[in-house]
mmCIF file of the N, C-alpha and C atoms, coordinates in Angstrom:
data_MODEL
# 
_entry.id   MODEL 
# 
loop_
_atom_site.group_PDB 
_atom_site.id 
_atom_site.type_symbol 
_atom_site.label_atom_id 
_atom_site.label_alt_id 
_atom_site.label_comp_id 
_atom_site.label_asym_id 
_atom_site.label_entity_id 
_atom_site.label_seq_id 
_atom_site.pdbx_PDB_ins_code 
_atom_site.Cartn_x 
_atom_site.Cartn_y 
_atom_site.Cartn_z 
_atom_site.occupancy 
_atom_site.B_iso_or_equiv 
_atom_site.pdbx_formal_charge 
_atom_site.auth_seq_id 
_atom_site.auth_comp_id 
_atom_site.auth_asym_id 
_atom_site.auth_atom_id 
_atom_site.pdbx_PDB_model_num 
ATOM 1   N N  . UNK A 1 1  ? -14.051 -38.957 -4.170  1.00 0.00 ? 1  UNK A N  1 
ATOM 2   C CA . UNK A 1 1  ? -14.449 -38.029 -3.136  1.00 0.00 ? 1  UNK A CA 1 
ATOM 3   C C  . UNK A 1 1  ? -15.974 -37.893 -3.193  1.00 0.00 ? 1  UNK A C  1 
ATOM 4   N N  . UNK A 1 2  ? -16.481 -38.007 -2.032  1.00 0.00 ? 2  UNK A N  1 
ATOM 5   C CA . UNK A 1 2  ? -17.997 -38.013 -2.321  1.00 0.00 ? 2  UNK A CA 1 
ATOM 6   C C  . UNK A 1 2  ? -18.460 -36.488 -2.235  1.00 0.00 ? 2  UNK A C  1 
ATOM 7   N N  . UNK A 1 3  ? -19.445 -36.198 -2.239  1.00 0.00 ? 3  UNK A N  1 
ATOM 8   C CA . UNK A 1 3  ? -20.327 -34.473 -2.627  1.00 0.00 ? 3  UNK A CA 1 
ATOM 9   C C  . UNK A 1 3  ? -20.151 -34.243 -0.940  1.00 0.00 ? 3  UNK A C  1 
ATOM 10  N N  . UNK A 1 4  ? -20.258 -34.904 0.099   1.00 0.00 ? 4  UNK A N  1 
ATOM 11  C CA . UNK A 1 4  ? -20.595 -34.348 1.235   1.00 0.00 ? 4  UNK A CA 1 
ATOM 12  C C  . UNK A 1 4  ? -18.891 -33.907 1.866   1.00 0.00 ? 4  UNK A C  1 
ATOM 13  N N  . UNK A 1 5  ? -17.944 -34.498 1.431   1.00 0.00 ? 5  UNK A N  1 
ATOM 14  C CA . UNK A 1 5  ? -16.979 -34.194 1.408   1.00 0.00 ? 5  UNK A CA 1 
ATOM 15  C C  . UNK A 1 5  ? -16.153 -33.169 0.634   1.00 0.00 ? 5  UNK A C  1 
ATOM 16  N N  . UNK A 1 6  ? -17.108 -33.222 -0.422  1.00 0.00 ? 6  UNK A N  1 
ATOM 17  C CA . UNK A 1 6  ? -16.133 -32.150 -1.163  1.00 0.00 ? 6  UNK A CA 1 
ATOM 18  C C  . UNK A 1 6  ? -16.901 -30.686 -0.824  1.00 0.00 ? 6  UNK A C  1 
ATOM 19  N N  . UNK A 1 7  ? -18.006 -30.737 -0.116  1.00 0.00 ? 7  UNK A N  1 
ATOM 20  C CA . UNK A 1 7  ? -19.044 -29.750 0.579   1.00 0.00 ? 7  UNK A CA 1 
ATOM 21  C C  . UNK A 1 7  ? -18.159 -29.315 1.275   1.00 0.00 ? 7  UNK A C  1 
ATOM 22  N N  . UNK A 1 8  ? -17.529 -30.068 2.313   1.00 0.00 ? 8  UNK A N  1 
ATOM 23  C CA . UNK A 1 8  ? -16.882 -29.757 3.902   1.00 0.00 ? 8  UNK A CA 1 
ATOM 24  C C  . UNK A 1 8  ? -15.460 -28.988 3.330   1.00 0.00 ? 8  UNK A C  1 
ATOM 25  N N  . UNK A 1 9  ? -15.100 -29.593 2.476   1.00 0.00 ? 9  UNK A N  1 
ATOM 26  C CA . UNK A 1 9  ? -13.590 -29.190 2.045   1.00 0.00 ? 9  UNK A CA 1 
ATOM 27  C C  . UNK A 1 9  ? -13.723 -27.585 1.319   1.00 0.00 ? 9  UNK A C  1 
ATOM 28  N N  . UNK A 1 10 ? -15.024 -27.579 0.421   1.00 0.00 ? 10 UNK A N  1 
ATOM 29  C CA . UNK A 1 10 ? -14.819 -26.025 0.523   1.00 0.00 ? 10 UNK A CA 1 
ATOM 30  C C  . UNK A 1 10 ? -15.458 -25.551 0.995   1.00 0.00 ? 10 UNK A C  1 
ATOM 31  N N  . UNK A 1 11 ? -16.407 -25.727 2.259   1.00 0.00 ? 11 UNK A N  1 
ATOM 32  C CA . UNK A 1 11 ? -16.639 -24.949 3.160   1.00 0.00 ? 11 UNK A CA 1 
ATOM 33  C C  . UNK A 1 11 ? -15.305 -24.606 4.152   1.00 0.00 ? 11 UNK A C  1 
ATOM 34  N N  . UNK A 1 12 ? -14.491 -25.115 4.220   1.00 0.00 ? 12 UNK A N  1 
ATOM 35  C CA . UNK A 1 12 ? -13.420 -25.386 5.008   1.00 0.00 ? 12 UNK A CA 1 
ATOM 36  C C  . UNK A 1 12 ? -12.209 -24.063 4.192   1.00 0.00 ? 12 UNK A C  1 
ATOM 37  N N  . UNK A 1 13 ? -12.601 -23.879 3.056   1.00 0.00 ? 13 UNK A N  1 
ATOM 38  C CA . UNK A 1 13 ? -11.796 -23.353 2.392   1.00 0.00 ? 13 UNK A CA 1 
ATOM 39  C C  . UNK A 1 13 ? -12.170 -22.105 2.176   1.00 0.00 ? 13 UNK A C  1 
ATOM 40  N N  . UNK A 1 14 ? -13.863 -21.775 2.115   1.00 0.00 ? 14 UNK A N  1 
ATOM 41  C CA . UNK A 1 14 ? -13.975 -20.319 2.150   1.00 0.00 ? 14 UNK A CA 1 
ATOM 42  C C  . UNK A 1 14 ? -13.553 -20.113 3.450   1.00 0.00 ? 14 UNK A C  1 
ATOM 43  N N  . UNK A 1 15 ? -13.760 -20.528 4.739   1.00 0.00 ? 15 UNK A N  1 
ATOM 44  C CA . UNK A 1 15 ? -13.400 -20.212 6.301   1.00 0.00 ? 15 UNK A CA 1 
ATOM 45  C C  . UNK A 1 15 ? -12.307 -19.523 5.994   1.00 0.00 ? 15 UNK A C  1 
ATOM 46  N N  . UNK A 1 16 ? -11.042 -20.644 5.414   1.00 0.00 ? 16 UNK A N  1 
ATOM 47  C CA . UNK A 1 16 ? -10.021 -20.148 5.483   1.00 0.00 ? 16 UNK A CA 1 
ATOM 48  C C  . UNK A 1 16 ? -9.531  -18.763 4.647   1.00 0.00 ? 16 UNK A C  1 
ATOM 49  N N  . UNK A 1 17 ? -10.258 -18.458 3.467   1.00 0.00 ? 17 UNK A N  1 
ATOM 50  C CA . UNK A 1 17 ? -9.988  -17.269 2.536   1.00 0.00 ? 17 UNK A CA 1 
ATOM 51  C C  . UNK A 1 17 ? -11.133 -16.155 3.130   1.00 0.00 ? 17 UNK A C  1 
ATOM 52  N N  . UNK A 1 18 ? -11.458 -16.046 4.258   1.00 0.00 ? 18 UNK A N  1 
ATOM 53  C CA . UNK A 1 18 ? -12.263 -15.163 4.640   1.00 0.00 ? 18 UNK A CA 1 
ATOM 54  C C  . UNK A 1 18 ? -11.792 -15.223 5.800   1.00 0.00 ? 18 UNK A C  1 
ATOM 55  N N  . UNK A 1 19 ? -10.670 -15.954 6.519   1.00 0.00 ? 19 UNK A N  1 
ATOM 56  C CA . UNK A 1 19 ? -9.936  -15.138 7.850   1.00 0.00 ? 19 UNK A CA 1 
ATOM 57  C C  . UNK A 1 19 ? -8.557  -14.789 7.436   1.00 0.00 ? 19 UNK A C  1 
ATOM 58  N N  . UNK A 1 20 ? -8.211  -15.116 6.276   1.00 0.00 ? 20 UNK A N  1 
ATOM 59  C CA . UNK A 1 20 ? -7.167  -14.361 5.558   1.00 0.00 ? 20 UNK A CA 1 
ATOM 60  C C  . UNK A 1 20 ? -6.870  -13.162 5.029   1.00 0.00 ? 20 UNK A C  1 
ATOM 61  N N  . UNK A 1 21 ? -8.377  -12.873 4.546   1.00 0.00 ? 21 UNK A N  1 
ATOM 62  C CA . UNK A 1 21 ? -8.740  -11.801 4.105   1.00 0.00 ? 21 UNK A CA 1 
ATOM 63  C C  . UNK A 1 21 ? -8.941  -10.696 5.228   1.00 0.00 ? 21 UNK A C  1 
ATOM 64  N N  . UNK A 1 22 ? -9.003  -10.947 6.386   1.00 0.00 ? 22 UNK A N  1 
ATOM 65  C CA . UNK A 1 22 ? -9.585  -10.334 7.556   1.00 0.00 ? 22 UNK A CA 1 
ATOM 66  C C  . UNK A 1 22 ? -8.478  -9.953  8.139   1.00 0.00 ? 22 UNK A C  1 
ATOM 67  N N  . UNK A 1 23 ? -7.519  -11.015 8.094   1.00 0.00 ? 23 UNK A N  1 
ATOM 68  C CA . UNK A 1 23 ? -5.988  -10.606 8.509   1.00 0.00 ? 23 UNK A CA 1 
ATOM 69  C C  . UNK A 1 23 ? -5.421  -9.896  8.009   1.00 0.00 ? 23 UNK A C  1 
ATOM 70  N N  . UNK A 1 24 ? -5.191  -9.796  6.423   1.00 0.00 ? 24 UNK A N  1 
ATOM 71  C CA . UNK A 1 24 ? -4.841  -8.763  5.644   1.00 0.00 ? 24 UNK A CA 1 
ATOM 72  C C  . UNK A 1 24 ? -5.514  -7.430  5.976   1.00 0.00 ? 24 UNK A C  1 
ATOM 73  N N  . UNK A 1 25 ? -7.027  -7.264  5.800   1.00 0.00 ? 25 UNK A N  1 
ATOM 74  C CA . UNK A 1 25 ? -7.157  -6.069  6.099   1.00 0.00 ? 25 UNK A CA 1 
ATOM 75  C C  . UNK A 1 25 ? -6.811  -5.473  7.192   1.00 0.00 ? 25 UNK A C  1 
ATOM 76  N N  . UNK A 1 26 ? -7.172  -6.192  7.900   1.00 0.00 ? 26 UNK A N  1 
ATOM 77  C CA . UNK A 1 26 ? -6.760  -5.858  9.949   1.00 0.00 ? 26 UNK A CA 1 
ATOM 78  C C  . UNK A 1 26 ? -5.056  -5.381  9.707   1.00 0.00 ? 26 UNK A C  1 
ATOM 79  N N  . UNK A 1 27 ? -4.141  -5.611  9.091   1.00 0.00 ? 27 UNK A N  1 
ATOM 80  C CA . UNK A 1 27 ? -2.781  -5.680  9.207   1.00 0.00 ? 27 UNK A CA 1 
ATOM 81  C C  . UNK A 1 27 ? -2.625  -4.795  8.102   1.00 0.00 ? 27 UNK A C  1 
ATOM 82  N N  . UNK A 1 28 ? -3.471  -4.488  7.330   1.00 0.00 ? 28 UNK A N  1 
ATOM 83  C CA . UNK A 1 28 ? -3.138  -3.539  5.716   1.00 0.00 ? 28 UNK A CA 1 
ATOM 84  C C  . UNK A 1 28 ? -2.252  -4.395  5.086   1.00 0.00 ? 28 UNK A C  1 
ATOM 85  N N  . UNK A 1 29 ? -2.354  -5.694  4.902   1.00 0.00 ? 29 UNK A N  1 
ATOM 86  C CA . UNK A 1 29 ? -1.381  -6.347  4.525   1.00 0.00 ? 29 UNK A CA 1 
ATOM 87  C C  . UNK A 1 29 ? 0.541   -5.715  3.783   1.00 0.00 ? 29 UNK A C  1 
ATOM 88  N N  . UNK A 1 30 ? 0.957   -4.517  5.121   1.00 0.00 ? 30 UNK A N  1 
ATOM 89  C CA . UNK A 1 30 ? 1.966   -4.303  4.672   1.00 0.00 ? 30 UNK A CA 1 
ATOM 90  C C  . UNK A 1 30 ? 3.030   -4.792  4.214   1.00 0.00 ? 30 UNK A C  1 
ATOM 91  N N  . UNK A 1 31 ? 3.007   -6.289  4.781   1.00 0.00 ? 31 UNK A N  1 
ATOM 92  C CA . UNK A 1 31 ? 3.886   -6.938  4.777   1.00 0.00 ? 31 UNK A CA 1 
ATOM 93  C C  . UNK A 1 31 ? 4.353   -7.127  2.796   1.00 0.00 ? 31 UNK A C  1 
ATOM 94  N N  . UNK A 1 32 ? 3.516   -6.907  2.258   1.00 0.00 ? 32 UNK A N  1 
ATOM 95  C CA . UNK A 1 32 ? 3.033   -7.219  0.505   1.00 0.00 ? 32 UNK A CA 1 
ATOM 96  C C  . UNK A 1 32 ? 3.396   -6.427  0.007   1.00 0.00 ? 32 UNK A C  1 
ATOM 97  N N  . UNK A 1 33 ? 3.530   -5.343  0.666   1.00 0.00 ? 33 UNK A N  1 
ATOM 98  C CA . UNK A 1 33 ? 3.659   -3.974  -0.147  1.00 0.00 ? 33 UNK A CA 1 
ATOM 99  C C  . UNK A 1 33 ? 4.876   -3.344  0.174   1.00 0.00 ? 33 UNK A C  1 
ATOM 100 N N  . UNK A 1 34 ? 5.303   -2.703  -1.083  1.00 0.00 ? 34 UNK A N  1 
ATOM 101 C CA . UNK A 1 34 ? 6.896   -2.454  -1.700  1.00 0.00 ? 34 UNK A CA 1 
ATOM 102 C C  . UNK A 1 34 ? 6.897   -1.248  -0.206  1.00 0.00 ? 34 UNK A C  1 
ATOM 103 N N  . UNK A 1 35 ? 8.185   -0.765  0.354   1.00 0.00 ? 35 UNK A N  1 
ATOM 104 C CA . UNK A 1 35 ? 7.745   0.132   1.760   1.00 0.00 ? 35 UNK A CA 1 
ATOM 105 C C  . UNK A 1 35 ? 7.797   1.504   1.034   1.00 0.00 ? 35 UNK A C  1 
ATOM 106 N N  . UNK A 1 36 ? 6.721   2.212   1.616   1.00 0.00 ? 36 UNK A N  1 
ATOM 107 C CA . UNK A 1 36 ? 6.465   3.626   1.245   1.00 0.00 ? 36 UNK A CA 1 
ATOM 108 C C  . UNK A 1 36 ? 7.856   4.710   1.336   1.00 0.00 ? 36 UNK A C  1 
ATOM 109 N N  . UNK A 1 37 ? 8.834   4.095   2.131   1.00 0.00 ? 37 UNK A N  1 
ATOM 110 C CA . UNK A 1 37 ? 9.985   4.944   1.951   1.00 0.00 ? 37 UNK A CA 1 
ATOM 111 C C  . UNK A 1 37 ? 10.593  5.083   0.329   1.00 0.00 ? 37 UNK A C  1 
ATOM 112 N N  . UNK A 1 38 ? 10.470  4.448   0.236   1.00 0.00 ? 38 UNK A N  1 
ATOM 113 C CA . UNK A 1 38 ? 11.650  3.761   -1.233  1.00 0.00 ? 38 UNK A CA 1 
ATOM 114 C C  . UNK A 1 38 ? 10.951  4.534   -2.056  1.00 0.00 ? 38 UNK A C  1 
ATOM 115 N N  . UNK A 1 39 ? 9.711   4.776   -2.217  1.00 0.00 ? 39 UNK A N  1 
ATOM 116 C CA . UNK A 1 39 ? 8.375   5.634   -2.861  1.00 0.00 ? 39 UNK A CA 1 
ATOM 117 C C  . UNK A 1 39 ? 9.033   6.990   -2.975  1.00 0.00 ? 39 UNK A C  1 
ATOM 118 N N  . UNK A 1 40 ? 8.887   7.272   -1.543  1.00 0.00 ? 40 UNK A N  1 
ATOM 119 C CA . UNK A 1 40 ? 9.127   8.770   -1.024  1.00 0.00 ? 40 UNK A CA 1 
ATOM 120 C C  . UNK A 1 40 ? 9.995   9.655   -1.851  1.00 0.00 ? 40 UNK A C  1 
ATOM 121 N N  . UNK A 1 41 ? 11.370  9.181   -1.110  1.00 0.00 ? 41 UNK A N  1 
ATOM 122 C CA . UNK A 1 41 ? 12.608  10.161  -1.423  1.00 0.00 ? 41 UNK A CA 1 
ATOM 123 C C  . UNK A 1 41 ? 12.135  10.800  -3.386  1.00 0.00 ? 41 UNK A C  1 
ATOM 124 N N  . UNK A 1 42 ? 12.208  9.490   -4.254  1.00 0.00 ? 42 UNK A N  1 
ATOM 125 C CA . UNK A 1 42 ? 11.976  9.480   -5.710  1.00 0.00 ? 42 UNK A CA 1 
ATOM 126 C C  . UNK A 1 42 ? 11.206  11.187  -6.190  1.00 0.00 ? 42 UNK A C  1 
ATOM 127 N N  . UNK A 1 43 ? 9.769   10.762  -5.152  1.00 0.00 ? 43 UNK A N  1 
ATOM 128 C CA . UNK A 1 43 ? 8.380   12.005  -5.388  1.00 0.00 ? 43 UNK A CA 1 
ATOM 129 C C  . UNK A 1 43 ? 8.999   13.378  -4.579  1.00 0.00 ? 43 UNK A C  1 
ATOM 130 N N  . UNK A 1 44 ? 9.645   12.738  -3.989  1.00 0.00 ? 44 UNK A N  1 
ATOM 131 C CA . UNK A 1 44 ? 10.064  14.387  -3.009  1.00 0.00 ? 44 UNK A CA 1 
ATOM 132 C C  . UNK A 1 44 ? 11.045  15.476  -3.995  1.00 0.00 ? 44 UNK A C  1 
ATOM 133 N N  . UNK A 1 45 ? 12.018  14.519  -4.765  1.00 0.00 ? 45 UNK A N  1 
ATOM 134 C CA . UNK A 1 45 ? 13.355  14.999  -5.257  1.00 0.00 ? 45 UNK A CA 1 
ATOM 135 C C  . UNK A 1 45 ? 12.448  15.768  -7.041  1.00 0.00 ? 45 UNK A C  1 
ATOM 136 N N  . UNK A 1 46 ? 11.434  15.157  -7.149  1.00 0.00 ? 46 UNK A N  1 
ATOM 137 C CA . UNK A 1 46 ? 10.468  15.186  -8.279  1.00 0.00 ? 46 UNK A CA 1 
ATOM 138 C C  . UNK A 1 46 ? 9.636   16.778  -8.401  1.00 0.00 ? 46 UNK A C  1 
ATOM 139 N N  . UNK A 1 47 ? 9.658   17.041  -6.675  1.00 0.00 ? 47 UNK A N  1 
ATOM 140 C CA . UNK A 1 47 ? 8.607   18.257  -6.625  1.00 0.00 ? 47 UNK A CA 1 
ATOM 141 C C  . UNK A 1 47 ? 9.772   19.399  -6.779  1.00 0.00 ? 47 UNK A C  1 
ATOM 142 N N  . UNK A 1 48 ? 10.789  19.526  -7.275  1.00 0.00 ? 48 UNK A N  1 
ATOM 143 C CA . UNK A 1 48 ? 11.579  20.496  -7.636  1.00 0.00 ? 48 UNK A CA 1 
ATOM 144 C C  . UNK A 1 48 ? 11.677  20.298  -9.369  1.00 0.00 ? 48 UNK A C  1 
ATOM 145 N N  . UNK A 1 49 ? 11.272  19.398  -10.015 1.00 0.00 ? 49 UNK A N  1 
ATOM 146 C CA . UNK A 1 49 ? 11.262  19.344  -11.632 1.00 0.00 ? 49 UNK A CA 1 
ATOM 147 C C  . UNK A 1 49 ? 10.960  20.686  -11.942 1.00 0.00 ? 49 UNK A C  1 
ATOM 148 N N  . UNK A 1 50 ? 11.221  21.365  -13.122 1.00 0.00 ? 50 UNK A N  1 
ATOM 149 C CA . UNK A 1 50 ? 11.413  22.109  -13.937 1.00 0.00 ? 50 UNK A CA 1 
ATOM 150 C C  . UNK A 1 50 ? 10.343  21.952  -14.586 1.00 0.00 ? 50 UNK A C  1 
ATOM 151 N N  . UNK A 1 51 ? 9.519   20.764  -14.897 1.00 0.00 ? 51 UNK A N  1 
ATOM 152 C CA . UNK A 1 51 ? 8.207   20.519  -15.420 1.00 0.00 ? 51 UNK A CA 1 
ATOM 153 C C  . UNK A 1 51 ? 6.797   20.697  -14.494 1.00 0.00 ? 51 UNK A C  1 
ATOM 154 N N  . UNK A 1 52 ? 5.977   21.334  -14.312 1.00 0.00 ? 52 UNK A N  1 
ATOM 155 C CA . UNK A 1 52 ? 5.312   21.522  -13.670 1.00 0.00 ? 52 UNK A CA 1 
ATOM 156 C C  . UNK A 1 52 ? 4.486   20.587  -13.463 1.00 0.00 ? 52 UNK A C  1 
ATOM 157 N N  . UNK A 1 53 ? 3.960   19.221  -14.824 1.00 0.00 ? 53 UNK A N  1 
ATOM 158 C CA . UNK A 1 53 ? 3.346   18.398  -14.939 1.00 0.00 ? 53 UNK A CA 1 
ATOM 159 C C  . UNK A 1 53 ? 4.091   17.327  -13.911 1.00 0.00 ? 53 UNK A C  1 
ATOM 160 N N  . UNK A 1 54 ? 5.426   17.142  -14.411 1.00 0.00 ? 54 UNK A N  1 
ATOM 161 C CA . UNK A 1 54 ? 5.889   16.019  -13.262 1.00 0.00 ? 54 UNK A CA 1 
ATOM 162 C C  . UNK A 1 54 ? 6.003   16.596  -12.053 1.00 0.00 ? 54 UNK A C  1 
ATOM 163 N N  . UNK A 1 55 ? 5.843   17.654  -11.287 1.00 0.00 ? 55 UNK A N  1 
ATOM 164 C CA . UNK A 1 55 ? 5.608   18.242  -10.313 1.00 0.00 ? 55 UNK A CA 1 
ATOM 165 C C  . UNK A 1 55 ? 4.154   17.788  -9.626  1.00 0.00 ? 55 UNK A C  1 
ATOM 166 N N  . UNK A 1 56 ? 3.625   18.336  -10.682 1.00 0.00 ? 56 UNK A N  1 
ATOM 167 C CA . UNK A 1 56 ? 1.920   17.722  -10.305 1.00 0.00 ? 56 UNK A CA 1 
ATOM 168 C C  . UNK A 1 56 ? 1.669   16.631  -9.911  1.00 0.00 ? 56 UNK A C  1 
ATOM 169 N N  . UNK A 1 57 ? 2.211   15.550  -10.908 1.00 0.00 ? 57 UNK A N  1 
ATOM 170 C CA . UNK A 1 57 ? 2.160   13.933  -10.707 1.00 0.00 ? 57 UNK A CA 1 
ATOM 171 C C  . UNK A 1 57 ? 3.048   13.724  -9.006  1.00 0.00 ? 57 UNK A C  1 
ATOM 172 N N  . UNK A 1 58 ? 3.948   14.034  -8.706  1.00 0.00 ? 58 UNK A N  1 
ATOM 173 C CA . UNK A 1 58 ? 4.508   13.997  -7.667  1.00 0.00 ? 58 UNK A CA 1 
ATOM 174 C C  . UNK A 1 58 ? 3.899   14.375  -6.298  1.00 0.00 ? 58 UNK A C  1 
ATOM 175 N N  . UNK A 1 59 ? 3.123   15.874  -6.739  1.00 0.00 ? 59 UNK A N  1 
ATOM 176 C CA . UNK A 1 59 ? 2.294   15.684  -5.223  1.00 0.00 ? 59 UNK A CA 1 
ATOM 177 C C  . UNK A 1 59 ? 1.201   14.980  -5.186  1.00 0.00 ? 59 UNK A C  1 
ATOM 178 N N  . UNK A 1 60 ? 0.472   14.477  -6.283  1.00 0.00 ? 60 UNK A N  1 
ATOM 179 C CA . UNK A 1 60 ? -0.374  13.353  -6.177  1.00 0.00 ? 60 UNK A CA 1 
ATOM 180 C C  . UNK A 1 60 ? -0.050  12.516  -5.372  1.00 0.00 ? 60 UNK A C  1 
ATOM 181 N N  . UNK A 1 61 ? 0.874   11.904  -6.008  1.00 0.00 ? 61 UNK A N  1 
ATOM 182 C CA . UNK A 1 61 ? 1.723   10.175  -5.818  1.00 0.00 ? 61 UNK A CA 1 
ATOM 183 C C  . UNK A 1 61 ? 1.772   10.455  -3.940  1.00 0.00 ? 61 UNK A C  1 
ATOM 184 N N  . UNK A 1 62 ? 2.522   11.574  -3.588  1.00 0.00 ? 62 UNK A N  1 
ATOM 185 C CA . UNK A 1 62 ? 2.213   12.016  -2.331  1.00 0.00 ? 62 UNK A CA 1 
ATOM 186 C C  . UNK A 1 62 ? 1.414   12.053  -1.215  1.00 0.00 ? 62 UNK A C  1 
ATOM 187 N N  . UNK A 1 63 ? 0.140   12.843  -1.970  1.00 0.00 ? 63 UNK A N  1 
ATOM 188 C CA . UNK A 1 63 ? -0.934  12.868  -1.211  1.00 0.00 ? 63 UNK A CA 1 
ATOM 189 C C  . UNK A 1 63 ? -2.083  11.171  -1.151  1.00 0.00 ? 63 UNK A C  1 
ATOM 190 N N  . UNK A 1 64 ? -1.432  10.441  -2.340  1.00 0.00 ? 64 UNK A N  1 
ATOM 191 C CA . UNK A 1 64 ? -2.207  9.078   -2.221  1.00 0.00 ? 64 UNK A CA 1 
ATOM 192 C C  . UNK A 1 64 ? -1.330  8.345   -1.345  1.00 0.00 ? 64 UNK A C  1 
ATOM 193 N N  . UNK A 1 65 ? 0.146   8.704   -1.007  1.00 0.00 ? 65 UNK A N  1 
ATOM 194 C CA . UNK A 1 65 ? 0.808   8.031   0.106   1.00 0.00 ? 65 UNK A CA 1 
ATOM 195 C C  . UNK A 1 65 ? 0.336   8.470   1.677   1.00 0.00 ? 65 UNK A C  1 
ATOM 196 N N  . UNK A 1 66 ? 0.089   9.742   1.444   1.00 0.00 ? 66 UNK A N  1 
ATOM 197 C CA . UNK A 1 66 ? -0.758  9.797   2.800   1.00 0.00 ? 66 UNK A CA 1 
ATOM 198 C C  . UNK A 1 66 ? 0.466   10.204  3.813   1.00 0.00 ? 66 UNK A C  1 
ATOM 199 N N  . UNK A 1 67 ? -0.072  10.161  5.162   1.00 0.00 ? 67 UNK A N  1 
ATOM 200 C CA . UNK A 1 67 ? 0.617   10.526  6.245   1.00 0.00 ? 67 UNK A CA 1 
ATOM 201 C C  . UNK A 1 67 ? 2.094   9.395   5.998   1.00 0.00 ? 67 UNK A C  1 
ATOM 202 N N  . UNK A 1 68 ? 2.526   8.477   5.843   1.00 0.00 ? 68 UNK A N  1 
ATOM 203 C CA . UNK A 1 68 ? 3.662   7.775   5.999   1.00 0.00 ? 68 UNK A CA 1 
ATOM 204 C C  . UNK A 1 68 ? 4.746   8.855   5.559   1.00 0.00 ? 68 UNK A C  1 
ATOM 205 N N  . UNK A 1 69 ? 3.824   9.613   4.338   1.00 0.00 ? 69 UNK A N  1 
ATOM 206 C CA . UNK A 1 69 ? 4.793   10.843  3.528   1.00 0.00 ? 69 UNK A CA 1 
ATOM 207 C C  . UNK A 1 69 ? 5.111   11.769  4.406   1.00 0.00 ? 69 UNK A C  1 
ATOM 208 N N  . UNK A 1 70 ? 4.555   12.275  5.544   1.00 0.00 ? 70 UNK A N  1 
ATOM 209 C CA . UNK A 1 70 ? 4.784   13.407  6.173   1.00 0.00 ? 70 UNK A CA 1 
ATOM 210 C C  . UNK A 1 70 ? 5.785   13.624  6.936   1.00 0.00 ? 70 UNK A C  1 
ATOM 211 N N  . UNK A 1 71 ? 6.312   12.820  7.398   1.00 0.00 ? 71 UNK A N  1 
ATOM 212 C CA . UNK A 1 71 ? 7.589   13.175  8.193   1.00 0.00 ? 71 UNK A CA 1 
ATOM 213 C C  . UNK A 1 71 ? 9.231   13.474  7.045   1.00 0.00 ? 71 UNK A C  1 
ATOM 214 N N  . UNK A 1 72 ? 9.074   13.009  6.016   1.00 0.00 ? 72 UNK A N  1 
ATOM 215 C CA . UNK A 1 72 ? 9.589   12.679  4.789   1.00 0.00 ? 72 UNK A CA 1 
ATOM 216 C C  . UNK A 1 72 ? 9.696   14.136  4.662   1.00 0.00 ? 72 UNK A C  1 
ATOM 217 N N  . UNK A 1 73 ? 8.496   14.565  4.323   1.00 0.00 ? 73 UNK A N  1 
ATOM 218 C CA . UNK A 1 73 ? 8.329   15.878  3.766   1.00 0.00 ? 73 UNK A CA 1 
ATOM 219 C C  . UNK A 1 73 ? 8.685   17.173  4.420   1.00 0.00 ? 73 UNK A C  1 
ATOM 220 N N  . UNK A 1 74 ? 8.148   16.691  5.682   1.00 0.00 ? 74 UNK A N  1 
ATOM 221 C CA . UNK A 1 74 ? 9.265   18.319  7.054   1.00 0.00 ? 74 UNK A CA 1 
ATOM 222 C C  . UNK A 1 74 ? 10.852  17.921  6.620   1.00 0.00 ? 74 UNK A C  1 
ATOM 223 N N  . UNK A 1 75 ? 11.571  16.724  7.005   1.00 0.00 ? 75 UNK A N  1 
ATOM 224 C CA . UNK A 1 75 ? 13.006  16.674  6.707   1.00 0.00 ? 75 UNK A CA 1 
ATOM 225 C C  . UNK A 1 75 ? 13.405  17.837  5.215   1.00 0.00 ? 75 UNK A C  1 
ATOM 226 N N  . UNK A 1 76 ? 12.761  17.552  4.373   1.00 0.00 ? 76 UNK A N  1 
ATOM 227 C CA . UNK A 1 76 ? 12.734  17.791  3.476   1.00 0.00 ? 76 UNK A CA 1 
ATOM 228 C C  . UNK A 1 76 ? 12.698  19.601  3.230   1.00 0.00 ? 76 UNK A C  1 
ATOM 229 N N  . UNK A 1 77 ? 11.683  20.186  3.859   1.00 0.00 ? 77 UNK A N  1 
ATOM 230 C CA . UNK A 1 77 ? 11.514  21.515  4.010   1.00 0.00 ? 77 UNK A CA 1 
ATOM 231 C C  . UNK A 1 77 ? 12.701  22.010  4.609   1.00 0.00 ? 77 UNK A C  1 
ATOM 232 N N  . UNK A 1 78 ? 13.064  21.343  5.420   1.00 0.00 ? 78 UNK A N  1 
ATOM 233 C CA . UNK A 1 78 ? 14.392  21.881  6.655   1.00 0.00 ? 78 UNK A CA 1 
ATOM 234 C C  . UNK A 1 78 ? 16.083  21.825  5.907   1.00 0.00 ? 78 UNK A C  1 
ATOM 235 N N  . UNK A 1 79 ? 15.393  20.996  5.268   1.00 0.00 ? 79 UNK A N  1 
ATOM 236 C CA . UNK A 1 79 ? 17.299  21.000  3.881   1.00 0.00 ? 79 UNK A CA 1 
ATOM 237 C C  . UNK A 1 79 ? 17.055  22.154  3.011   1.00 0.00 ? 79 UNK A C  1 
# 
């Protein structure tokens, strides 16, 4: 393989790991990630512990899930 070729090939290759990367962010690459439901129910059933510490850890875990958590969390008030 000569140098001017192996130039093109990873120029060719950052292109490609820098519109990948662009796609992922543009998309939050959810597709990768375990779904925030399955998360949920676990931290919700958690904020009734008897331990105040795993209570704590739970509305963390929560508040770093963000809005996906919120509809989760009214159902939740209403039971």
């Amino acid at each position: 393989m000569t140098k001017h070729t192996r130039q093109v090939l990873l120029s060719a290759l950052k292109v490609v790991v820098l519109c990948l990367t662009l796609f992922l962010l543009c998309t939050s690459n959810s597709w990768a990630q375990i779904t925030t439901d399955s998360k949920i129910a676990p931290l919700i059933e958690k904020l009734i512990d008897n331990d105040a510490h795993i209570r704590s850890l739970a509305a963390d875990a929560l508040v770093n899930i963000g809005s996906p958590a919120v509809p989760s969390l009214i159902e939740a008030l209403k039971n």
